[in-house]
DRENDO-1510 file (C-alpha; in Angstrom, 1 decimal, always signed):
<recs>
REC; n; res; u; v; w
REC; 1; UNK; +12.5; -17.2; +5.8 .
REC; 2; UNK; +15.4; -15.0; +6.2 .
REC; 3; UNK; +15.1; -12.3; +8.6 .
REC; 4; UNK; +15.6; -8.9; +7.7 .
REC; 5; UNK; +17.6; -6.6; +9.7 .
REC; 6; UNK; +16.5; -2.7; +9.9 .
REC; 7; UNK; +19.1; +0.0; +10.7 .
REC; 8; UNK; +17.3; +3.2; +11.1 .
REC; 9; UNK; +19.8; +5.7; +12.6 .
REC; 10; UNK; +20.2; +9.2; +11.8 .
REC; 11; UNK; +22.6; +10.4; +10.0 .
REC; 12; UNK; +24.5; +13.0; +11.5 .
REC; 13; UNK; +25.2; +15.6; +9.4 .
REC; 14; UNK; +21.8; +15.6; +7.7 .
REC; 15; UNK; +20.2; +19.1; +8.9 .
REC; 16; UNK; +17.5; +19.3; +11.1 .
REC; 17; UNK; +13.7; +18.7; +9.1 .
REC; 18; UNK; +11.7; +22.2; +9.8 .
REC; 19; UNK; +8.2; +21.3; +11.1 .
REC; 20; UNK; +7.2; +24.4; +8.1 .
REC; 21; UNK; +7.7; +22.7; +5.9 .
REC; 22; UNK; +4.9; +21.0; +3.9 .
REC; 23; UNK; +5.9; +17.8; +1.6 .
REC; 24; UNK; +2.7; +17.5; +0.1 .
REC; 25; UNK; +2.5; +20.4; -2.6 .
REC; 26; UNK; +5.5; +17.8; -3.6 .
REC; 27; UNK; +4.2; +14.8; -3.2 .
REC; 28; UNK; +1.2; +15.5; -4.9 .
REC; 29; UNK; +2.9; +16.2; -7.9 .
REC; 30; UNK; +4.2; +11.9; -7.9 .
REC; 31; UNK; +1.5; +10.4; -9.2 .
REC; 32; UNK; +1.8; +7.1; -7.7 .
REC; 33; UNK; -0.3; +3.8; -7.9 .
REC; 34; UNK; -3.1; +2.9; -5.7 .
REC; 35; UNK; -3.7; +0.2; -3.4 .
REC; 36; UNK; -5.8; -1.0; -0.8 .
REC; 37; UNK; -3.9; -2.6; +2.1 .
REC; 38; UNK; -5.6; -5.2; +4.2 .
REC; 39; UNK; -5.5; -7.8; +7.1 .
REC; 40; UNK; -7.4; -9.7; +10.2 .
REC; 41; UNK; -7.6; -8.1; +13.4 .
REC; 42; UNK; -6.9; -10.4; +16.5 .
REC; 43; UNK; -11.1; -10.7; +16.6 .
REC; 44; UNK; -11.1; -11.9; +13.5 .
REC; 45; UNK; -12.7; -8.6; +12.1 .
REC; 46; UNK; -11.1; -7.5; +8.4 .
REC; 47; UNK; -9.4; -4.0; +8.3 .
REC; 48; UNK; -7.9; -2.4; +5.1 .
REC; 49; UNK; -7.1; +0.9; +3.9 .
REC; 50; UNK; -6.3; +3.3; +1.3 .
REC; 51; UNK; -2.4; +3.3; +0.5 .
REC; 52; UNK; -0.3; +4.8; -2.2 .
REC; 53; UNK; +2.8; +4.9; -0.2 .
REC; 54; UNK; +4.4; +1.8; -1.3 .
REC; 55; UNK; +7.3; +0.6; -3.4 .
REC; 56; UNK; +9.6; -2.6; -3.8 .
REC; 57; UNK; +12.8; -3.0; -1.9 .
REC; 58; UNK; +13.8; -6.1; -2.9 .
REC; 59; UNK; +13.4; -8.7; -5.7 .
REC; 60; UNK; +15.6; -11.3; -3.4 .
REC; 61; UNK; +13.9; -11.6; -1.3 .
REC; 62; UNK; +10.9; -10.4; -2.8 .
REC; 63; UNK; +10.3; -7.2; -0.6 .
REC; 64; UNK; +8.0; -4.3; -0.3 .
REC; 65; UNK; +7.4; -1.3; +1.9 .
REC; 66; UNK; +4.5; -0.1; +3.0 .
REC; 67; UNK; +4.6; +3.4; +4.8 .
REC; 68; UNK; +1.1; +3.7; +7.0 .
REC; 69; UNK; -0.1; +6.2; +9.7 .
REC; 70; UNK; +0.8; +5.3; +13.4 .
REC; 71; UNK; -2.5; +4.6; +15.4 .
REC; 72; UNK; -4.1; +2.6; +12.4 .
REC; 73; UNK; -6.4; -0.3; +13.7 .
REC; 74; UNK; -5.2; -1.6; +9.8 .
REC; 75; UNK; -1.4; -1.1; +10.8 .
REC; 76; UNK; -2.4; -3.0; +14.4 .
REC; 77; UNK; -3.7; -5.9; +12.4 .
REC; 78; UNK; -0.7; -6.2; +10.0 .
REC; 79; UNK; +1.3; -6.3; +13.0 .
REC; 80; UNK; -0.1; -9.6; +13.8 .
REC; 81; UNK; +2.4; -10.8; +10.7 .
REC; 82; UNK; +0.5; -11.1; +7.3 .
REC; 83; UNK; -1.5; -8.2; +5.1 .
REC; 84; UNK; -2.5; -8.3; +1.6 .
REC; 85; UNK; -1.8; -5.8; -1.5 .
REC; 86; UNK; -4.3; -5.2; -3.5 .
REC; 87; UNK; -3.6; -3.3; -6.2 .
REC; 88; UNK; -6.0; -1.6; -7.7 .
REC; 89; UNK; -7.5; -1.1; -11.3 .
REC; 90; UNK; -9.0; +2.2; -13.0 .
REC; 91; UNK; -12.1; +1.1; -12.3 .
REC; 92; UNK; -12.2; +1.0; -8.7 .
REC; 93; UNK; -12.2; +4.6; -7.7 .
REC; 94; UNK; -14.8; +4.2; -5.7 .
REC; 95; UNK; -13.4; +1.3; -3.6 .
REC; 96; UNK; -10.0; +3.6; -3.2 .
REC; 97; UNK; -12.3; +6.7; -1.4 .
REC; 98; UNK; -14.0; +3.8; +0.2 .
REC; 99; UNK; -10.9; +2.9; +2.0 .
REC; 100; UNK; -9.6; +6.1; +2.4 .
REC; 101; UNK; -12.8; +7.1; +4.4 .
REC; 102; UNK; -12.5; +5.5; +7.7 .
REC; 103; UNK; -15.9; +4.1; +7.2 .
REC; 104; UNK; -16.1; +1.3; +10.0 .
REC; 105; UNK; -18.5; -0.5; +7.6 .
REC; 106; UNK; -16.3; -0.6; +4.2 .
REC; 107; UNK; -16.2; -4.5; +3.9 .
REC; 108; UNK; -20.0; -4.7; +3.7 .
REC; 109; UNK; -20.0; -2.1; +0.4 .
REC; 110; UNK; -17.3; -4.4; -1.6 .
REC; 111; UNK; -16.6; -8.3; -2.5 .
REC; 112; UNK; -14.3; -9.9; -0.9 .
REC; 113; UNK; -12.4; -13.4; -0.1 .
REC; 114; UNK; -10.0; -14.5; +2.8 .
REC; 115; UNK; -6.5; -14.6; +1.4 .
REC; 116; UNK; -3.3; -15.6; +3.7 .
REC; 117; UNK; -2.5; -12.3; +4.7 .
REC; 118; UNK; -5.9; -10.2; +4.9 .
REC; 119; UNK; -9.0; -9.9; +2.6 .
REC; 120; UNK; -8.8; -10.0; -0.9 .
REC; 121; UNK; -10.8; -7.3; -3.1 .
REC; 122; UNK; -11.2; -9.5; -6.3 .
REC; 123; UNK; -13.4; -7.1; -8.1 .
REC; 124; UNK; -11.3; -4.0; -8.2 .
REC; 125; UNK; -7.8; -5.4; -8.0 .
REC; 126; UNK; -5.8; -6.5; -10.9 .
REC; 127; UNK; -3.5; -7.6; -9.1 .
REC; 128; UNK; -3.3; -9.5; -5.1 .
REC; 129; UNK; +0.0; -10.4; -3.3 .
REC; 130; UNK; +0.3; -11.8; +0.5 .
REC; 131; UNK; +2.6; -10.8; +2.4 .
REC; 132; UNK; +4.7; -11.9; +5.7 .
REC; 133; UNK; +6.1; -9.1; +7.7 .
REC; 134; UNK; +9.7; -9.0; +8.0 .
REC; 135; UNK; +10.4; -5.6; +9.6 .
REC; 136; UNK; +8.6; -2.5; +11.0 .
REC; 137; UNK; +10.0; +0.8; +11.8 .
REC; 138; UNK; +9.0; +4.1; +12.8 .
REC; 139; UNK; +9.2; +7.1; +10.5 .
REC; 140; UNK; +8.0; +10.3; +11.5 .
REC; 141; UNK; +3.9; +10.0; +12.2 .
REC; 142; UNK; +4.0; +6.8; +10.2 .
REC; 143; UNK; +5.5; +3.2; +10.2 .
REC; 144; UNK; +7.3; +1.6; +7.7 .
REC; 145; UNK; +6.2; -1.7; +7.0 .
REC; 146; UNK; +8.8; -4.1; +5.5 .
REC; 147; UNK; +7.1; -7.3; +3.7 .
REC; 148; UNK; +8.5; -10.8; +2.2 .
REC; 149; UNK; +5.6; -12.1; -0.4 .
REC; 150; UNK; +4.3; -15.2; -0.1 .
REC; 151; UNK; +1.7; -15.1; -3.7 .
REC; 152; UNK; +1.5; -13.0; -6.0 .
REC; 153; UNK; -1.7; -13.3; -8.6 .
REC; 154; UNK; -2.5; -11.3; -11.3 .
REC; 155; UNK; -6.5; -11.1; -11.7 .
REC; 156; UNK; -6.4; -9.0; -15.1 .
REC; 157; UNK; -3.9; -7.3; -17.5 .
REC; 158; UNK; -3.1; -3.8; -15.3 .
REC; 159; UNK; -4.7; -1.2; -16.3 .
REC; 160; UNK; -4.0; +0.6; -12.4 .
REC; 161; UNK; -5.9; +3.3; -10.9 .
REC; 162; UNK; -3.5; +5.9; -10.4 .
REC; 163; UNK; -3.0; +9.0; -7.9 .
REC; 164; UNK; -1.5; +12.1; -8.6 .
REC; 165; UNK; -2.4; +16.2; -8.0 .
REC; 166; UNK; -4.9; +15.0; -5.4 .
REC; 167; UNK; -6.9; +13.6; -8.0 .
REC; 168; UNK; -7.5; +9.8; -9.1 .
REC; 169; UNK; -6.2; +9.1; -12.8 .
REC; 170; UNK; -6.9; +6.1; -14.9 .
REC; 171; UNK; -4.1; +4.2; -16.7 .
REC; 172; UNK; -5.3; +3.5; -20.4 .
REC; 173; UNK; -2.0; +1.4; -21.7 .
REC; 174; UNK; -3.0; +1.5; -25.1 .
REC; 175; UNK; -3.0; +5.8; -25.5 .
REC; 176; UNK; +0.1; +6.3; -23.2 .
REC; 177; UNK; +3.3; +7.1; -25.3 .
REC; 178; UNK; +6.8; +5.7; -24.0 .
REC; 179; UNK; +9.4; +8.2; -23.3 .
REC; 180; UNK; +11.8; +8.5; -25.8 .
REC; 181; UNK; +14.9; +8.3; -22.7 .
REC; 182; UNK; +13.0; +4.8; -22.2 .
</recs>
């Protein structure tokens, strides 16, 4: 595996970021696929948690980033060097607030298998990928986590839960008309 190298200065005539402002009237309005990031603490316990904050970096190598909140015991565990990406389906909305809860006991209300990289929620993911961890860096009150994939399985045809206006949306393929710019 190639390693990645991370250069995170700032640039210096960017202007300062007021602490005012709030991004997430903005964000909000991205709807954005869910996910459910997980891995194996050093006891061997499974963590995971909600995450929309992802997106592909790279096709060579195959690379994602996953932005997660400093002081995560999930973000700990991935540290070790492997998570998992579920990806979710429109089913699984229920597993998504699951995740996003905190809930100490989460693994108990869902089934799941050991993958490579953390625990693999076969019932509400249409899609699982392991991952290797190439790179993290800090970002604000989160940390950007840079992954290589080492599998990628698709479970189902995706039809993925989706995230958007602080709401959860459903995907439906077959009713969704393609942009005519496509």
């Amino acid at each position: 595996m190639t390693p990645l190298t991370i250069i995170a200065e700032p640039i210096a005539d960017a202007p300062a970021a007021e602490p005012e402002i709030d991004l997430r009237p903005m964000m909000a309005a991205f709807p954005t696929g869910v996910a459910v990031i997980t891995a194996i603490a050093a006891d061997g316990q499974p963590l995971g948690m909600t995450c929309s904050s992802l997106c592909s970096a790279s096709l060579s190598p195959p690379l994602v980033l996953a932005c997660l909140r400093r002081g995560s015991p999930t973000l700990a565990a991935i540290r070790r060097g492997r998570f998992t990406l579920n990806l979710l389906q429109s089913h699984a909305t229920a597993t998504a607030r699951l995740f996003a809860s905190g809930r100490a006991d989460r693994f108990d209300h869902v089934r799941w298998t050991a993958g490579r990289g953390g625990p693999r929620l076969t019932d509400d993911a249409h899609t699982i990928a392991d991952f290797s961890v190439v790179a993290t860096y800090q970002a604000g009150d989160h940390d950007v986590v840079v992954g290589q994939a080492l599998s990628i399985e698709e479970l189902t045809p995706p039809e993925p839960l989706m995230y958007g206006l602080r709401r959860f949306l459903h995907w439906n393929a077959h009713h969704s008309q393609p942009s005519r710019d496509a």
